[in-house]
MARDOVEX-274914 format. One record per residue (C-alpha): residue in three letters; x, y, z. Coordinates in steps of 0.02 Angstrom, whole numbers, plus 50000, padded with zeros to 5 digits. Layout:
<lolos>
alaXYZ;...
</lolos>
This chain:
<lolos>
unk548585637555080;unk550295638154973;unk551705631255053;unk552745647355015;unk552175652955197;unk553325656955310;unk552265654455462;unk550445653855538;unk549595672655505;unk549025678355685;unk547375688055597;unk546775694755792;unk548705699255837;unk548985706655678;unk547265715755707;unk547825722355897;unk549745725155868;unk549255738155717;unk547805745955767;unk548475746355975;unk550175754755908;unk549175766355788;unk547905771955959;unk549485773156083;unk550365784255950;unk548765794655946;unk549125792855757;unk547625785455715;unk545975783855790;unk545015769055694;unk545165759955501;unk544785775955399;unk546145787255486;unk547495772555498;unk546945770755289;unk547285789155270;unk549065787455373;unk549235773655274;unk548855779355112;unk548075757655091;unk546155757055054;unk545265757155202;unk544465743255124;unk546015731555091;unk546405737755296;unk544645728155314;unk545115714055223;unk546715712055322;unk545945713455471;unk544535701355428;unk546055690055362;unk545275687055205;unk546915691855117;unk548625693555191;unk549585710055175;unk550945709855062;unk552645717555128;unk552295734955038;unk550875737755147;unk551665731855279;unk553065742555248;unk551795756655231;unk550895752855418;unk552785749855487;unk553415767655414;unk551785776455458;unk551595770255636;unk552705772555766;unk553425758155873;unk553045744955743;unk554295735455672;unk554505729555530;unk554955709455568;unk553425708455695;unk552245715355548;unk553045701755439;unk552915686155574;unk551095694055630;unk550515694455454;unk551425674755429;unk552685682355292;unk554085675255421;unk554325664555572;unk554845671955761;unk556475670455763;unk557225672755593;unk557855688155616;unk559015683055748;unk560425677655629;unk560985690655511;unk560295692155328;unk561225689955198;unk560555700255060;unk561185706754890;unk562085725054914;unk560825733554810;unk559475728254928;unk560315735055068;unk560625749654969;unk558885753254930;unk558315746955110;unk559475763255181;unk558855773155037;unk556895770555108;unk557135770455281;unk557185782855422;unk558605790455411;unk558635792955194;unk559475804555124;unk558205806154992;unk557235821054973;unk555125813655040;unk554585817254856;unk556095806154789;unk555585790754916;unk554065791754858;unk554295790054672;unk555685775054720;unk554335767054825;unk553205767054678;unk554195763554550;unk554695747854659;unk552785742754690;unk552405743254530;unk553885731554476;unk553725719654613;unk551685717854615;unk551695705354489;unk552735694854589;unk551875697954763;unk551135683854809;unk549595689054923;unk548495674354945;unk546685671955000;unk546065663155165;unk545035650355131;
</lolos>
């Protein structure tokens, strides 16, 4: 494992806390409806869930905006992309990145169709850099 982890990856808790929010939101029913929701390959979902790869923080930004009553630091500490607890002192982050965070979350003023071409044009840049690694 790299030592670019943040924190332990809770595979089972990661499993429950998605999959229990998705069932209590009676927004999905089991992997191929929460990959629809989703719009991640039920078969990546798999893979997550079988933690033979960690979820990057697209996905999990997909599973936090598609489900409701997730959030978006317990996706990142479940999936070990940060440690309980670091979002308890604020984040200091470049003004752009706050500008695009507002721009993508719930309350955007972007038109859907608009979000959607910013998240994508923002995958696409930053997948190169992801750095989702294997379990071993």
């Amino acid at each position: 494992m790299s030592s670019e982890r943040a924190a332990a990856w809770d595979v089972d808790g990661f499993r429950k806390y998605v999959i229990g929010h998705a069932q209590r939101a009676r927004v999905a029913h089991d992997q191929a409806s929460l990959a629809k929701l989703t719009k991640i390959d039920s078969g990546l979902l798999g893979r997550y869930f079988r933690g033979e790869i960690q979820p990057g923080p697209a996905n999990l930004r997909r599973i936090q905006t598609a489900i409701p009553g997730t959030t978006m630091q317990e996706l990142l500490v479940l999936a070990g992309r940060a440690e309980r607890g670091q979002f308890d002192q604020p984040q200091v982050s470049h003004p752009l990145a706050q500008e695009v965070d507002r721009l993508l979350g719930d309350k955007s003023p972007l038109p859907e169709e608009e979000r959607r071409l910013l998240v994508e044009m923002l995958e696409r840049i930053l997948d190169k850099y992801s750095n989702v690694q294997r379990i071993a």
